[in-house]
C-alpha positions in Angstrom: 103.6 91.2 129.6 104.9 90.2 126.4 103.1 91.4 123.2 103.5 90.4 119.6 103.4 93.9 117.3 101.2 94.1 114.5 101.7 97.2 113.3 104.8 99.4 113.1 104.6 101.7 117.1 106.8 104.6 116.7 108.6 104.9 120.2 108.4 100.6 120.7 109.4 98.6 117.3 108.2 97.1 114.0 105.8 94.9 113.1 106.5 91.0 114.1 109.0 92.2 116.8 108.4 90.3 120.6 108.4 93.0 123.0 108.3 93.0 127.0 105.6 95.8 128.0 103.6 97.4 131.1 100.5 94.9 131.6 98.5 98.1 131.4 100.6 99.6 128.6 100.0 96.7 126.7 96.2 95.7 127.7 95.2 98.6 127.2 96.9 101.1 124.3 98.3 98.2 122.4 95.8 95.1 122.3 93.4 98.0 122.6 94.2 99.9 119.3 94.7 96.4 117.3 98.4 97.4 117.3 99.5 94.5 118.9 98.5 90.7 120.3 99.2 88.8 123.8 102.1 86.9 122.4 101.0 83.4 123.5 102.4 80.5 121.9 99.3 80.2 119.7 99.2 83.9 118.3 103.4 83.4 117.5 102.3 80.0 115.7 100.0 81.2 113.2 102.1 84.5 112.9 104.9 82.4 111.4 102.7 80.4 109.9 101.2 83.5 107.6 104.9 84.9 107.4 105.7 81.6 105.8 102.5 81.5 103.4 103.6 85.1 102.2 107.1 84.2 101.9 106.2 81.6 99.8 103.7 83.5 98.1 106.2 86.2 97.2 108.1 83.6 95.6 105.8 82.1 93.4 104.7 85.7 92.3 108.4 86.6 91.1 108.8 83.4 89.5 105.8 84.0 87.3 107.0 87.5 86.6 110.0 85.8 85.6 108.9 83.4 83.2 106.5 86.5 82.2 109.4 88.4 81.3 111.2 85.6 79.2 108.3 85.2 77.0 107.8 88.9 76.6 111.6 89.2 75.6 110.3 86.6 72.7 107.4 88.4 71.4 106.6 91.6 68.5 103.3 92.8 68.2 102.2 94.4 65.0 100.3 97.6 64.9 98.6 98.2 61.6 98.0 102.0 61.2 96.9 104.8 59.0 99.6 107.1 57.1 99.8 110.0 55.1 100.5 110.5 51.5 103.9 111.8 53.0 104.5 108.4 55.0 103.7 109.9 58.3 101.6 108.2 60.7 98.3 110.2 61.5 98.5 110.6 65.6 101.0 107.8 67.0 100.5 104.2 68.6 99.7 104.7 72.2 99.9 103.2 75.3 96.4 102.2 75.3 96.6 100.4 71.5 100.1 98.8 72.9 98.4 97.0 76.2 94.9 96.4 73.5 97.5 94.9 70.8 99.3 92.7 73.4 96.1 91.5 75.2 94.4 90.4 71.4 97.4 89.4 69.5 99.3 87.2 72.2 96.6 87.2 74.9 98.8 88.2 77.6 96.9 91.1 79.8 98.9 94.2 81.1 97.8 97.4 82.4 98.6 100.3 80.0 100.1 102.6 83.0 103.0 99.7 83.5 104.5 100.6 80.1 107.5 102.7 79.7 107.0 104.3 76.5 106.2 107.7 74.6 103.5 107.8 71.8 105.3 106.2 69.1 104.9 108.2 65.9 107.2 106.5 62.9 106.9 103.4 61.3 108.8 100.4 61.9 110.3 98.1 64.6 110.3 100.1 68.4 111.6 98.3 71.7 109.1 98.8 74.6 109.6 98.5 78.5 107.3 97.3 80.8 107.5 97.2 84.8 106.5 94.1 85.8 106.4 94.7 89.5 109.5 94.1 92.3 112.0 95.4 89.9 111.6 92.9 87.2 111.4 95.0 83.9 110.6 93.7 80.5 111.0 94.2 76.9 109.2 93.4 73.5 109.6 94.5 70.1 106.5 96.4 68.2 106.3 96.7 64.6 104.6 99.4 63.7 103.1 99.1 59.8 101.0 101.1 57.4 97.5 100.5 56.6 
């Protein structure tokens, strides 16, 4: 019997791979478990049917992350905070006040673990990273003044 796998099965293959198996093998352990389907021409259909729907998914997601990361190259976000009499900044900007920043001043929403930063303590212009997802990494300037 032929089976389509849906999940990886260690000793047999991957997932999406055709394979020839025992009828009871394959009736029974594999269909059985959800590991795998009967690969009729109907199952294989919509199985590259969804394959294509998340290929093309994929790409749509990576060509917003894209144009994400072009208009985050453009941008600087200033962070107005309070300072000593010596100049020094009480505490430090953190990640936190860099994704709350972003999300008010330019209305673009990121989570705060996705930066690539330390707790910026100085005044002035500082260049953060941010990973974007799928290796796409990003970068945007944030000026850092006194209250």
């Amino acid at each position: 019997m032929k089976v389509l796998l849906i999940k990886d099965v260690k000793s047999l293959g991957k997932a999406g791979e055709i394979k020839e198996v025992k009828d009871g093998y394959g009736q029974n352990f594999l269909i059985g478990k959800g590991y795998a389907k009967l690969a009729t021409t109907e199952v294989l259909r919509k199985y590259e049917a969804q394959k294509k729907k998340e290929a093309e998914n994929l790409r749509f997601e990576l060509a917003n992350l894209e144009k994400l990361k072009e208009e985050l190259s453009k941008i600087t976000i200033e962070i107005v905070k309070p300072v000593g009499a010596n100049g020094n900044l009480f505490g430090g900007v953190t990640k936190d006040e860099i994704a709350h920043a972003l999300k008010e001043q330019k209305n673009i929403e990121i989570d705060k673990k996705t930066l690539e930063c330390d707790t910026i303590k100085s005044l002035g212009y500082h260049s953060v990273s941010l990973k974007l997802g799928h290796s796409i990494h990003a970068q945007f300037n944030i000026n850092v003044k006194a209250e």
